[in-house]
One Martini backbone bead per residue (centre of mass of N, CA, C, O) as a GRO file, in nm:
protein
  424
    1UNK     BB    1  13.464   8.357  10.754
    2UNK     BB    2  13.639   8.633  10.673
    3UNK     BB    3  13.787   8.852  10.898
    4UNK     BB    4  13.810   9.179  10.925
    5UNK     BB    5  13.871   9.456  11.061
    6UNK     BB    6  13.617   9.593  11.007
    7UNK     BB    7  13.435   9.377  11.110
    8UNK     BB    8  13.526   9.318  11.390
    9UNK     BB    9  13.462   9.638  11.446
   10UNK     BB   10  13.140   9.603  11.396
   11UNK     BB   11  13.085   9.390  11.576
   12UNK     BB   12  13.161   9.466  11.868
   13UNK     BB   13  12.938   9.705  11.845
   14UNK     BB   14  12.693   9.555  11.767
   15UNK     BB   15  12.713   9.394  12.079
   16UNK     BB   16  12.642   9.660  12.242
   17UNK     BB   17  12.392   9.848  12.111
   18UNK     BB   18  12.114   9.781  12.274
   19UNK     BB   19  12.059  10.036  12.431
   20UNK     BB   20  12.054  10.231  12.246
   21UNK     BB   21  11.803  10.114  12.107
   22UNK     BB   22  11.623  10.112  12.333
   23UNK     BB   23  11.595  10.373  12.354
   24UNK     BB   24  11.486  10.465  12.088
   25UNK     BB   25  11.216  10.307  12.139
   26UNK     BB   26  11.112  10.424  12.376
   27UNK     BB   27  11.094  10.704  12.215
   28UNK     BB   28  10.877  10.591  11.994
   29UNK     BB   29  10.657  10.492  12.201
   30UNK     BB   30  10.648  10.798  12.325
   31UNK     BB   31  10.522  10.906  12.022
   32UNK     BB   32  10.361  10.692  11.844
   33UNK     BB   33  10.548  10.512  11.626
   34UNK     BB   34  10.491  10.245  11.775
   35UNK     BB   35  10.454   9.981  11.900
   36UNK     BB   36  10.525   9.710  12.101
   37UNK     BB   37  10.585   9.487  11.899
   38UNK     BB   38  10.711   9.602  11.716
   39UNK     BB   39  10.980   9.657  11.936
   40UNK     BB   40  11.015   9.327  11.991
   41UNK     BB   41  11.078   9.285  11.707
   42UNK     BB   42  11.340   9.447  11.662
   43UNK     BB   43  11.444   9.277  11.936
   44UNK     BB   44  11.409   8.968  11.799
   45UNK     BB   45  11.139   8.840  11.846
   46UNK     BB   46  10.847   8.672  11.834
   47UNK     BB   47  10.534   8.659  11.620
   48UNK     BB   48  10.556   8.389  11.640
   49UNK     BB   49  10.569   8.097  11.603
   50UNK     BB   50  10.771   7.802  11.472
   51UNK     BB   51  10.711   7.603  11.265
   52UNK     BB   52  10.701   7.356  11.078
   53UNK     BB   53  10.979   7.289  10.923
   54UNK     BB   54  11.089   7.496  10.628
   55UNK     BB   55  11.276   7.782  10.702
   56UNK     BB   56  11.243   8.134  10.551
   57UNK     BB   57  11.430   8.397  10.510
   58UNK     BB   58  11.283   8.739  10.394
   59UNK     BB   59  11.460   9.042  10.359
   60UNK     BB   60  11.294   9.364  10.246
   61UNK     BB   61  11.425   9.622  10.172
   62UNK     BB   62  11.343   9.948  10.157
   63UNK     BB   63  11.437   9.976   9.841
   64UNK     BB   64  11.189   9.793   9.788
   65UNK     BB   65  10.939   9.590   9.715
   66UNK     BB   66  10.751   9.382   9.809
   67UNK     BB   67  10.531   9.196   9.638
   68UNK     BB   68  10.753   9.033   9.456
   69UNK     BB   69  10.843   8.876   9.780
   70UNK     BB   70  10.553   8.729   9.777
   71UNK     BB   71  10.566   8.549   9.544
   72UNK     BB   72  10.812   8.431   9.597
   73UNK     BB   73  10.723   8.267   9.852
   74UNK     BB   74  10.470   8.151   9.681
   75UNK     BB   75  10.681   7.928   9.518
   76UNK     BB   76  10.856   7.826   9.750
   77UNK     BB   77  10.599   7.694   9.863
   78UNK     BB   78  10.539   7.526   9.589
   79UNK     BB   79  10.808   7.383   9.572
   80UNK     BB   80  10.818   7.323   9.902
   81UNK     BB   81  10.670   7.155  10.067
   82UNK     BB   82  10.743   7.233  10.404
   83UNK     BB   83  10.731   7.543  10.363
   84UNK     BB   84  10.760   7.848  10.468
   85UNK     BB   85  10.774   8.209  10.561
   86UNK     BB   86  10.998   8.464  10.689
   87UNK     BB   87  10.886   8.805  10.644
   88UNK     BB   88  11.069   9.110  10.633
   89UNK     BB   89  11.031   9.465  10.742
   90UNK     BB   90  11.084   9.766  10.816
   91UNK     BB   91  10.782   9.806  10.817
   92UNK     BB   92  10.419   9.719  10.757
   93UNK     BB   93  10.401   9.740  10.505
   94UNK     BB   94  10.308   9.528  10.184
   95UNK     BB   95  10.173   9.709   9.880
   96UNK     BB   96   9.853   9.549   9.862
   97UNK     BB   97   9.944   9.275   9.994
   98UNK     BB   98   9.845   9.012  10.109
   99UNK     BB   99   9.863   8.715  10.284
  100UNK     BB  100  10.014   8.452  10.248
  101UNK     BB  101  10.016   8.137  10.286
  102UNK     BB  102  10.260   8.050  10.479
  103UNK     BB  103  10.322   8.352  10.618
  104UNK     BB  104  10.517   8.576  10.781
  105UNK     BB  105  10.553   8.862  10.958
  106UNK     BB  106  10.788   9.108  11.011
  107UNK     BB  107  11.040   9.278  11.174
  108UNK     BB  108  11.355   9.372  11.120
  109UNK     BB  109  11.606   9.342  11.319
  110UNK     BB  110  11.827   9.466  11.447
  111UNK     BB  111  12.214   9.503  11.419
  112UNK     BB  112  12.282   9.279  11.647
  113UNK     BB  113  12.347   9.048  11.870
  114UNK     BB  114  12.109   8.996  12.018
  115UNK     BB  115  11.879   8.996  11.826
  116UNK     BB  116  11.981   8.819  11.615
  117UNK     BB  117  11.958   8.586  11.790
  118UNK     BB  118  11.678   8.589  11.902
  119UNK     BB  119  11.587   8.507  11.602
  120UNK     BB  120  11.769   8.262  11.537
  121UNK     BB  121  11.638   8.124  11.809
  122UNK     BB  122  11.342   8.128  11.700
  123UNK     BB  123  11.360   8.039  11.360
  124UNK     BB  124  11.554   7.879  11.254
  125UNK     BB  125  11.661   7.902  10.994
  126UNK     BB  126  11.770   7.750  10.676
  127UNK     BB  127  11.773   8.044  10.519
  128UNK     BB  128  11.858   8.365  10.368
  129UNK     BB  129  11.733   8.629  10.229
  130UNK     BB  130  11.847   8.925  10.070
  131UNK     BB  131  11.787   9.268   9.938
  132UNK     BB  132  11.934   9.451   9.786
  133UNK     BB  133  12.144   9.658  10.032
  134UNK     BB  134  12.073   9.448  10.261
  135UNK     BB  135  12.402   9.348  10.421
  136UNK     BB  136  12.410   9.276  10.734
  137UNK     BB  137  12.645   9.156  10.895
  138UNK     BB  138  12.530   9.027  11.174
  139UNK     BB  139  12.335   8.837  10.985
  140UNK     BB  140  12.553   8.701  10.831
  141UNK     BB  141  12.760   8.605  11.074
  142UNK     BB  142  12.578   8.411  11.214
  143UNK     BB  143  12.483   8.258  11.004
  144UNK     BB  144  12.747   8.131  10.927
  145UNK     BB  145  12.795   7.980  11.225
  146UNK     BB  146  12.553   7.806  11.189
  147UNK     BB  147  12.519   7.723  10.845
  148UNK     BB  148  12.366   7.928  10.691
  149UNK     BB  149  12.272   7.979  10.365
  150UNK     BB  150  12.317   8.247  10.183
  151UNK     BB  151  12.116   8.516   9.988
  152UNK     BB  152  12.061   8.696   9.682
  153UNK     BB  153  11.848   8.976   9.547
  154UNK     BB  154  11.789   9.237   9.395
  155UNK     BB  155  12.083   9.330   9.377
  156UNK     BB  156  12.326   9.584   9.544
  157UNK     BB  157  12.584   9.862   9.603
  158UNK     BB  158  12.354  10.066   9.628
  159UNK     BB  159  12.360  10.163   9.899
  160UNK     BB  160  12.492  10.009  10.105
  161UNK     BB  161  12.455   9.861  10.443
  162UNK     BB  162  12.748   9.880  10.585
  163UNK     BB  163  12.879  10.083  10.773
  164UNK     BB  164  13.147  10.187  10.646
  165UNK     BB  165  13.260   9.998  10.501
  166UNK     BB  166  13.488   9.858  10.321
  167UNK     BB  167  13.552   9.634  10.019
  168UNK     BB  168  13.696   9.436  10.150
  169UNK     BB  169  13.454   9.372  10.349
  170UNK     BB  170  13.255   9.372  10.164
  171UNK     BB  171  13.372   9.114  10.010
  172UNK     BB  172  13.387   8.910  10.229
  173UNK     BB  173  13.081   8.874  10.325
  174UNK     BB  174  12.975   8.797  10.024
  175UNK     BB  175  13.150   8.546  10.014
  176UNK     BB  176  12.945   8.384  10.188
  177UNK     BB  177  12.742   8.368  10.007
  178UNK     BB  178  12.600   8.167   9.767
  179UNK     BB  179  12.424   8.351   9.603
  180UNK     BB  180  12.362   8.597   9.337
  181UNK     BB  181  12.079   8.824   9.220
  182UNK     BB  182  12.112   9.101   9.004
  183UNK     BB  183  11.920   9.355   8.968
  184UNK     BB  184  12.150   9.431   8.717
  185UNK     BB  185  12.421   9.465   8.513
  186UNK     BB  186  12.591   9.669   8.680
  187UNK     BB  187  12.565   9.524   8.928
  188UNK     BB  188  12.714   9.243   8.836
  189UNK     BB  189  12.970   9.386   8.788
  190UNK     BB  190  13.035   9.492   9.079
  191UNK     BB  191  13.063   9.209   9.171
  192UNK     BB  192  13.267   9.098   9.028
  193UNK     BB  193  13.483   9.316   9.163
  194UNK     BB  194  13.458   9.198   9.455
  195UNK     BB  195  13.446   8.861   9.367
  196UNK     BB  196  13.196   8.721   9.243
  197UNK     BB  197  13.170   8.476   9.083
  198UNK     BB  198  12.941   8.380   8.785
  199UNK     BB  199  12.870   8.115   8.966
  200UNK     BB  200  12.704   8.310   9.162
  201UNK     BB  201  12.513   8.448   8.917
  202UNK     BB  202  12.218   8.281   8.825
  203UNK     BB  203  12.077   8.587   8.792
  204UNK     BB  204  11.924   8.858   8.621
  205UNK     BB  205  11.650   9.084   8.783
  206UNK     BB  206  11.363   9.119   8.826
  207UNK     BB  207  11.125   9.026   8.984
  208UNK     BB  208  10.788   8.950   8.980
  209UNK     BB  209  10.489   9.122   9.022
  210UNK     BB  210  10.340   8.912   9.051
  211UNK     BB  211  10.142   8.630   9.128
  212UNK     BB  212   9.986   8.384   9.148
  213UNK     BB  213   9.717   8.212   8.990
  214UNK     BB  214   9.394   8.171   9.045
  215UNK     BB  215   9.239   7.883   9.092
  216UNK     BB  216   9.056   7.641   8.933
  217UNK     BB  217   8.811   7.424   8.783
  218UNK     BB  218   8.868   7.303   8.532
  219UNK     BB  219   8.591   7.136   8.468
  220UNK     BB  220   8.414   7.391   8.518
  221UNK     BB  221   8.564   7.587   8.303
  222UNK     BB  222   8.491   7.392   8.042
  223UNK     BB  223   8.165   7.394   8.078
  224UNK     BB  224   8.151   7.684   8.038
  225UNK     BB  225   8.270   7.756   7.818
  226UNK     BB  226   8.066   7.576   7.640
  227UNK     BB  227   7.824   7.760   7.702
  228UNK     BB  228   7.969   8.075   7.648
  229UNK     BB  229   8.116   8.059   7.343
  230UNK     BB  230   7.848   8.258   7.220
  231UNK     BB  231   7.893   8.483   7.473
  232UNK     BB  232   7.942   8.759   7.590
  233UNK     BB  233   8.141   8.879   7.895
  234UNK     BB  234   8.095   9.027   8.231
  235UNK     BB  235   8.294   9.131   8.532
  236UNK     BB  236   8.205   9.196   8.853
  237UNK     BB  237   8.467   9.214   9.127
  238UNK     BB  238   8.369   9.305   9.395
  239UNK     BB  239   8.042   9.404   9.524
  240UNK     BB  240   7.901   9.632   9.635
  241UNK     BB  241   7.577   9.732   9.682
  242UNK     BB  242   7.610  10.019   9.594
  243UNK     BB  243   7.749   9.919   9.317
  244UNK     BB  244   7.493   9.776   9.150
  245UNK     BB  245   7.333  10.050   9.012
  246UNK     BB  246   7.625  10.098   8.842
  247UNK     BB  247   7.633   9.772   8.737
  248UNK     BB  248   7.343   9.806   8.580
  249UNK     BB  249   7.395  10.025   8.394
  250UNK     BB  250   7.626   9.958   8.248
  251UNK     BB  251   7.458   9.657   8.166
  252UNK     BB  252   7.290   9.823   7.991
  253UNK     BB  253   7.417  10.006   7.801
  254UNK     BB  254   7.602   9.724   7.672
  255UNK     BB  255   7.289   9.584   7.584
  256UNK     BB  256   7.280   9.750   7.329
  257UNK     BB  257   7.489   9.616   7.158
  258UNK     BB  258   7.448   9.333   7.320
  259UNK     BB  259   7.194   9.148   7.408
  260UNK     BB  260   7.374   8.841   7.476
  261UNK     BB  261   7.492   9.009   7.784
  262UNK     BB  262   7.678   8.887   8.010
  263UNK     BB  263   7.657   8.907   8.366
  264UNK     BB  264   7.902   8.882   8.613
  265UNK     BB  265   7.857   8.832   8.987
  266UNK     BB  266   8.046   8.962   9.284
  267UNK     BB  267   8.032   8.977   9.583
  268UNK     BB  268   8.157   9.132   9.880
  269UNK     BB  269   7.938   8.967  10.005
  270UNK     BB  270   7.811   8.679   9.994
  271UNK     BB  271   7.566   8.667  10.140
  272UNK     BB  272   7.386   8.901   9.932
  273UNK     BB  273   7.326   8.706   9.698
  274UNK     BB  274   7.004   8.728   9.739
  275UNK     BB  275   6.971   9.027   9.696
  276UNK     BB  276   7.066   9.096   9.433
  277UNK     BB  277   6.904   8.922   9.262
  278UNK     BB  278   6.662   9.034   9.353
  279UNK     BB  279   6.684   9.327   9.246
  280UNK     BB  280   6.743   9.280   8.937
  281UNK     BB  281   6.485   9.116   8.901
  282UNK     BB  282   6.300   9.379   8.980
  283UNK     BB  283   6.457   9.538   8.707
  284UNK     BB  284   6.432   9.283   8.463
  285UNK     BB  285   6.593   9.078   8.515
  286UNK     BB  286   6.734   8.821   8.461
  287UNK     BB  287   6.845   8.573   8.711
  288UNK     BB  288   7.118   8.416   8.853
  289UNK     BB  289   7.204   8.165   9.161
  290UNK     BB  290   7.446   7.951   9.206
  291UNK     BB  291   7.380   7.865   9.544
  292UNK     BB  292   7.118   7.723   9.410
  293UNK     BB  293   7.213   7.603   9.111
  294UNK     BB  294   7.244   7.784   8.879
  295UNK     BB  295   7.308   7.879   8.529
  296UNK     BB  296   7.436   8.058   8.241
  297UNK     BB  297   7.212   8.027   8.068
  298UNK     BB  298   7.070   8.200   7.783
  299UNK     BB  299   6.869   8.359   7.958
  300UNK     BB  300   7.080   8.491   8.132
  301UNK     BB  301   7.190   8.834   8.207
  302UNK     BB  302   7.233   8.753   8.547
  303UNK     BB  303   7.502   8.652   8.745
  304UNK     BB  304   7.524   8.495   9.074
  305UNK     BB  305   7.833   8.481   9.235
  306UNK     BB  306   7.747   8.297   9.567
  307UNK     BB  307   8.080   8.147   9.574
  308UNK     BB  308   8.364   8.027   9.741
  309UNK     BB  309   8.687   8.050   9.537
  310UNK     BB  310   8.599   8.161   9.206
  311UNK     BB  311   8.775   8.401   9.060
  312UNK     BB  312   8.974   8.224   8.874
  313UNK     BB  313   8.681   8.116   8.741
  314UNK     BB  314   8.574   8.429   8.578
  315UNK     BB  315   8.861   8.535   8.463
  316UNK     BB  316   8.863   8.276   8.262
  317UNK     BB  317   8.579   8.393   8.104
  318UNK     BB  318   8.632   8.715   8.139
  319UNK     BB  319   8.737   8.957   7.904
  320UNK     BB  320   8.615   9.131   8.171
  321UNK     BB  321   8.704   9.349   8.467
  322UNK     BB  322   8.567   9.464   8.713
  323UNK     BB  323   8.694   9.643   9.004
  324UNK     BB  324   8.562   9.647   9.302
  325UNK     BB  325   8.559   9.871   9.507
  326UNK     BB  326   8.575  10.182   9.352
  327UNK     BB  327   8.358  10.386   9.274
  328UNK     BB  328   8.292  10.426   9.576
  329UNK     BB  329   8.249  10.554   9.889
  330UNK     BB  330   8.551  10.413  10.036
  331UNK     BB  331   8.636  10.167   9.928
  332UNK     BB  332   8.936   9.973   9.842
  333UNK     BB  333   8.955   9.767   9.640
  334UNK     BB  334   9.161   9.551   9.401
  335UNK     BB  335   9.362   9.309   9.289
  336UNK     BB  336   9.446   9.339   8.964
  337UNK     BB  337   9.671   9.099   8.907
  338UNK     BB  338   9.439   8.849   8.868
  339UNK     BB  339   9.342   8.896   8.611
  340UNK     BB  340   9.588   9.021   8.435
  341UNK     BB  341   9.692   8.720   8.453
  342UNK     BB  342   9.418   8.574   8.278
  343UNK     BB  343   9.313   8.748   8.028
  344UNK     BB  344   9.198   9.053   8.198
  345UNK     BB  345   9.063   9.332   8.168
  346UNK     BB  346   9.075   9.664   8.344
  347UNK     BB  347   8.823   9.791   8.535
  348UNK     BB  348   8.786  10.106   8.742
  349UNK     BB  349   8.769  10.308   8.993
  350UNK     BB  350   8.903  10.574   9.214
  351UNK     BB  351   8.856  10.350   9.483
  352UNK     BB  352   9.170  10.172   9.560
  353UNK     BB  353   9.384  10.249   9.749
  354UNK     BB  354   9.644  10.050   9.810
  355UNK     BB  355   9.627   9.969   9.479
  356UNK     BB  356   9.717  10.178   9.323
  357UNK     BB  357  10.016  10.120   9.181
  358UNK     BB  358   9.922   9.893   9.004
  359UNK     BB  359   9.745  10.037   8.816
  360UNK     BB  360   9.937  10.233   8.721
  361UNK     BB  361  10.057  10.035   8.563
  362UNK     BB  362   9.863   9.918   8.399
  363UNK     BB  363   9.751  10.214   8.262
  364UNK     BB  364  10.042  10.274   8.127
  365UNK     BB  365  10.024  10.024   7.953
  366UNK     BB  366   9.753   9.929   7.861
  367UNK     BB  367   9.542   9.757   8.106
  368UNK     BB  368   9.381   9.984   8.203
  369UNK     BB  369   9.040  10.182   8.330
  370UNK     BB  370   8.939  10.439   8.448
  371UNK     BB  371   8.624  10.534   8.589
  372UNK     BB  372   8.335  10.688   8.741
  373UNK     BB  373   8.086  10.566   8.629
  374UNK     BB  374   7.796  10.384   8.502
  375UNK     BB  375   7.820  10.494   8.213
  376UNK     BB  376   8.126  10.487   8.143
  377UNK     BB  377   8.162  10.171   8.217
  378UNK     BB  378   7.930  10.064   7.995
  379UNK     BB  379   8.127  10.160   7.766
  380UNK     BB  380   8.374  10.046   7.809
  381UNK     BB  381   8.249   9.760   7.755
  382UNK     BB  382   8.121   9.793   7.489
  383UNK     BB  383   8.439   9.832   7.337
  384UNK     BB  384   8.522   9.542   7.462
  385UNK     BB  385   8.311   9.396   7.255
  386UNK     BB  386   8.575   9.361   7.146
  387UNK     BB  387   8.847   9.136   7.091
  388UNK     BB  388   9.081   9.328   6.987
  389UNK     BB  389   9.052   9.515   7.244
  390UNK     BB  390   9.041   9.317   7.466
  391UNK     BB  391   9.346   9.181   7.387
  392UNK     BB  392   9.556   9.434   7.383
  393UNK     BB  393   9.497   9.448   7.725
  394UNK     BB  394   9.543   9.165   7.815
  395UNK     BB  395   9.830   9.154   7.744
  396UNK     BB  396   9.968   9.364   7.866
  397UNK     BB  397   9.864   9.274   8.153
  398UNK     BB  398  10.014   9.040   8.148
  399UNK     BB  399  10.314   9.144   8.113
  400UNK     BB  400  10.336   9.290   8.349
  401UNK     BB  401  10.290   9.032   8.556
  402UNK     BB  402  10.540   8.871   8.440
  403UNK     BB  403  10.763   9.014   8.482
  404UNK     BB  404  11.032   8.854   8.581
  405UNK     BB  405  11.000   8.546   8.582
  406UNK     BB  406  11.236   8.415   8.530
  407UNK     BB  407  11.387   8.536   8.746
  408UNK     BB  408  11.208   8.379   8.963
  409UNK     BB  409  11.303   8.128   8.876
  410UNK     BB  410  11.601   8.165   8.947
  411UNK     BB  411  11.564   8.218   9.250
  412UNK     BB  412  11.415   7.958   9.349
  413UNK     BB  413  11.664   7.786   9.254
  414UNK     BB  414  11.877   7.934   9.456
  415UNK     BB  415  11.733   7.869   9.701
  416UNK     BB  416  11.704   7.539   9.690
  417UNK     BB  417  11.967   7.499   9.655
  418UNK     BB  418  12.070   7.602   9.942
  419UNK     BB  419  11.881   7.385  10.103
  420UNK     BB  420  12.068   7.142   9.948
  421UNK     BB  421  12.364   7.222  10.047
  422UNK     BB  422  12.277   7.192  10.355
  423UNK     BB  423  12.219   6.871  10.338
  424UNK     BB  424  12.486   6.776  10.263
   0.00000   0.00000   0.00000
């Protein structure tokens, strides 16, 4: 990287930075605004060992939504056999979204010379990707010393945090790295001006909001779906206990439109599925118990999905999806965007918690509908156990988290790419 007289003397101050970041820290302590391990992040030490093989820094800006960046994580770990993914961020906060496997959550380090080598000396990444305005200057020369190759995602120069560099510096600086993927079309004439090459633009526009698929068991969907191929269905899922007595008016009030409509029951404690068995059996449902080897024959009304990891098959069953954990407080949800990428219409209660943002997207967009009660619950099924309503839903809903798919694609390839010419 050749460096300008601005970044030269931007690295001068922040080699020397530490003692003032460690003041702020300590006042942060003594405030109860941080805890010890996140200032100890803050400070580019490391939250967990180093893994083995593969390691990806995505860093996520305070600017953009961290969601779409743990998909991209889950694309890029399924698609490079052994890597990993460490993914930093301004807050703790994830977004509503869990954390995926073989994925490392931490704060990103002050851009500090100390904080910054202390990071890059413990996860040794292979790759570095950072996102929307946020090119640190030192994080981005210090890797380029190492030979790390860095890209930009969902990039902007609007609020780029580069600390007063002047243009010709923010040029330098983005000159080093392998290619940017700009948020917009106007972000990419920007880049452009400031000298970035059209070869070096891959992809323009937002990342994908949902995530992977949730898998399951082709030939088990199979059998089934031929099983069920002539019985309207609905799933609710995962289901609180106190949740079950709501979920059983809903599934009568639904089965006087439909007589042979199965609900599909998955509780949110598998071990419950016993006790749920009992309860709707003693209210007069036939009903099946999965674990017991039951399985959704014509004449059971309810059947008691409890058996771990098979939610993937239920959405792809069922074209109706009640998320659970929602009706009653203090509730906390599920993931919306499980279902509705599998093309299954989202029912759910007002006590969504974390996950409301998602709701909302989906609700704006005429992919999922609030409901209040089991009495409401079961009328919303019973509208949509008509296939042209409940499709109409559906695809909306694919729309939602399909979004920015390409985008995806072409990020995960910039990212790939990277990774091959550190190799060559």
């Amino acid at each position: 990287m050749d460096l300008t007289a601005g970044l030269r003397a931007y690295l001068f101050f922040a080699r020397r930075a530490e003692p003032w970041v460690k003041r702020r820290l300590l006042r942060q302590l003594d405030d109860g605004v941080i805890s010890q391990i996140e200032a100890t992040m803050r400070l580019g030490e490391g939250s967990a060992p180093r893994p083995e093989g593969t390691v990806i820094w995505i860093n996520v800006a305070l600017s953009r939504p961290v969601s779409p960046f743990l998909t991209l994580a889950e694309r890029l770990i399924a698609a490079h056999g052994d890597a990993t993914v460490v993914l930093t961020t301004e807050t703790g906060a994830l977004g509503g979204r869990d954390l995926p496997g073989d994925v490392t959550h931490a704060l990103r380090p002050f851009d500090t010379g100390p904080g910054v080598t202390r990071f890059l000396d413990h996860w040794t990444p292979d790759v570095v990707v950072l996102s929307g305005n946020a090119f640190w200057p030192m994080a981005l020369c210090l890797s380029a010393e190492r030979g790390i190759p860095a890209v930009a995602s969902e990039a902007t120069l609007h609020g780029a945090d580069m600390r007063g560099l002047m243009p010709r510096d923010r040029a330098a600086l983005i000159s080093s790295m392998v290619a940017v993927a700009p948020a917009t079309a106007p972000d990419a004439a920007q880049f452009r001006q400031i000298g970035v090459e059209q070869t070096r633009i891959p992809t323009v526009g937002p990342l994908e909001q949902g995530g992977l698929p949730l898998p399951c068991n082709e030939a088990e969907r199979s059998t089934l779906a031929e099983l069920l191929a002539v019985r309207p269905v609905w799933l609710a899922a995962p289901v609180q206990g106190a949740e079950a007595d709501a979920v059983a008016l809903a599934h009568q009030r639904a089965s006087r439109l439909s007589h042979r409509l199965l609900l599909i029951l998955v509780p949110d404690q598998i071990a419950d599925g016993p006790a749920l068995h009992d309860q709707f059996t003693q209210t007069g449902w036939r009903t099946g118990l999965r674990s017991q080897g039951d399985e959704p024959e014509e004449d059971i009304q309810v059947y008691i999905a409890d058996t771990e990891g098979e939610l993937g098959l239920w959405y792809r069953l069922a074209p109706i999806s009640y998320m659970g954990r929602s009706l009653l407080p203090p509730g906390g949800g599920h993931n919306p965007f499980e279902p509705a990428a599998l093309g299954s219409a989202v029912l759910f209660g007002p006590h969504v918690g974390r996950h409301r943002s998602r709701y909302d997207r989906l609700v704006a967009a005429g992919a999922a509908r609030q409901v209040l009660t089991g009495q409401e619950l079961g009328a919303n099924v019973a509208e949509l156990l008509s296939p042209e309503r409940a499709a109409i839903m559906a695809n909306a809903a694919w729309s939602v988290t399909s979004e920015g798919a390409e985008v995806t694609d072409g990020t995960v390839e910039m990212v790939l790419g990277a990774l091959r010419r550190d190799r060559v």
